[in-house]
Structure formats: structure tokens, C-alpha cells
C-alpha positions in Angstrom: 101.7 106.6 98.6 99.1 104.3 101.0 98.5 100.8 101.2 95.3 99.3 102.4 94.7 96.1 103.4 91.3 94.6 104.3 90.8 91.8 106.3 87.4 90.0 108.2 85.4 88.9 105.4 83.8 86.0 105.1 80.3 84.0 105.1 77.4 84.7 107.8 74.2 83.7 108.1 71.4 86.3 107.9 71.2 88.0 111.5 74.9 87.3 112.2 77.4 89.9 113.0 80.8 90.4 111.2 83.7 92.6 111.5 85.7 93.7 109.1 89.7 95.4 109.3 91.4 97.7 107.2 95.4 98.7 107.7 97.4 101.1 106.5 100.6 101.5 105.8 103.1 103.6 103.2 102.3 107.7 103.6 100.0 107.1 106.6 101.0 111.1 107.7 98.8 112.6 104.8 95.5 110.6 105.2 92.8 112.8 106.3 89.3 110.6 105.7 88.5 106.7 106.1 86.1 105.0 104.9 84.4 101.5 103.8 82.6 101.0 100.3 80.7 98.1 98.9 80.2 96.8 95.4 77.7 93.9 94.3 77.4 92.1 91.4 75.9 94.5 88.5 75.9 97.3 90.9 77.2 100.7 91.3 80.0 100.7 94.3 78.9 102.8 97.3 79.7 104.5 100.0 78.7 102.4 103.6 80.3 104.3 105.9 83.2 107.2 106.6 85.0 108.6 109.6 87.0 112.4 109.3 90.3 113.0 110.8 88.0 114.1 114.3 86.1 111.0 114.8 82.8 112.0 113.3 81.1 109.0 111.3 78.7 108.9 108.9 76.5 106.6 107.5 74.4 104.9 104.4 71.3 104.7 105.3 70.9 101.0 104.6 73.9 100.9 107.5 72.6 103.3 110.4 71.7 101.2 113.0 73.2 98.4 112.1 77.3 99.0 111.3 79.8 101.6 112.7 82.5 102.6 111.6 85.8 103.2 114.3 89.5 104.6 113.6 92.6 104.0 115.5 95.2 106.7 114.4 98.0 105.6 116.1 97.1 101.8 115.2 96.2 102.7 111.6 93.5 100.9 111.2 89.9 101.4 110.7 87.1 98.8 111.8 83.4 98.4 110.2 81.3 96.2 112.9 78.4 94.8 110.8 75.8 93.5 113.0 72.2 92.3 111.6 73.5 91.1 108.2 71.3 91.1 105.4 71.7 88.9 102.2 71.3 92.7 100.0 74.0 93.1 102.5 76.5 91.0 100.0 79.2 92.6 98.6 83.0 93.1 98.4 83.7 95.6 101.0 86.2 98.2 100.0 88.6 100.3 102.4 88.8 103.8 101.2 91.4 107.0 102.2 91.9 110.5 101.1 94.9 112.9 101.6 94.5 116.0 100.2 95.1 115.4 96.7 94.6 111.5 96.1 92.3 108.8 97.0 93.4 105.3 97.7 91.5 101.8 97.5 92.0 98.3 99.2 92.0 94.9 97.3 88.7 94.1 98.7 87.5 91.6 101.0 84.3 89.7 100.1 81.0 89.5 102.6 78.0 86.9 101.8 75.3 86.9 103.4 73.4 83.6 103.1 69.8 83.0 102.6 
């Protein structure tokens, strides 16, 4: 079993920069991917941004540019700097892992971006 626990949300004003935390803990030996997901109000969560077990990131395309993604193995953590926010940019940010059979959410940590 993993635990994830976000952390670095808050409120920013368009064009400001946040960054946000995630920490792991429990069965940290059998994750494989990380990755941050977003969900607004009335929408469909998504995918913002993942990192494999080697380091290689990818991104939404509403991110690239603006956000990367960074893991620290030994640290268990996995950082999304958001730089550039946008008020569409509003969400509660998810942290995401997989291990090979099971896939395992955080609480949640809520971004707004003001007008």
C-alpha cells in the first residue's frame, strides 16, 4: 500500500509561479510512475504531467513550457513547478503513482488562479 500526500497549494495571482509537493510513504519499493492530475469544477480529471522510473517527463500540452515535473527517489517526493499561472489553470491538483498492478491517489491540494 502507498500513501500520498500533497502539499503547496494555494492562491496566485495570474502570471505568478507556484510549486506544488507530493510525498510518499507506505510500499514506496513497488512504485514505478509519478505523476500530477488536475480536476475543475464540472470537468473531466486530467493528466498534467508524469515522470517514469528513468526521469523522462511528459507533459499536457496546456503545461509544456510552463510546469515540470521533478522526482527525488531517495527523498520520495515528486515536485510540479507551475510558473505562468493561468485562471483555466484552477483546479485541485492530484498526485498520482503506479506499481505494477495498482494505482494510487492523493487527497488533493487546491490551486486558484485569480482573475
Amino acid at each position: 500500500q502507498v500513501q500520498l500526500v500533497e502539499s503547496g497549494g494555494g492562491l496566485v495571482q495570474p502570471g505568478g509561479s507556484l510549486r506544488l509537493s507530493c510525498v510518499a510513504s507506505g510500499n514506496i519499493w513497488t512504485i514505478i510512475t509519478r505523476s500530477w492530475y488536475r480536476q475543475a469544477p464540472g470537468q473531466q480529471r486530467e493528466l498534467v504531467a508524469g515522470i517514469t522510473n528513468d526521469g523522462t517527463p511528459n507533459y499536457a500540452g496546456s503545461a509544456k513550457g510552463r510546469f515540470t515535473i521533478s522526482r527525488d527517489n531517495f527523498k520520495n517526493t515528486v515536485d510540479l513547478e507551475m510558473n505562468s499561472l493561468k485562471p483555466e489553470d484552477t483546479a485541485v491538483y492530484y498526485c498520482h503513482a503506479t506499481s505494477y498492478t495498482r494505482e494510487f491517489w492523493g487527497q488533493g491540494t487546491q490551486v486558484t488562479v485569480s482573475s
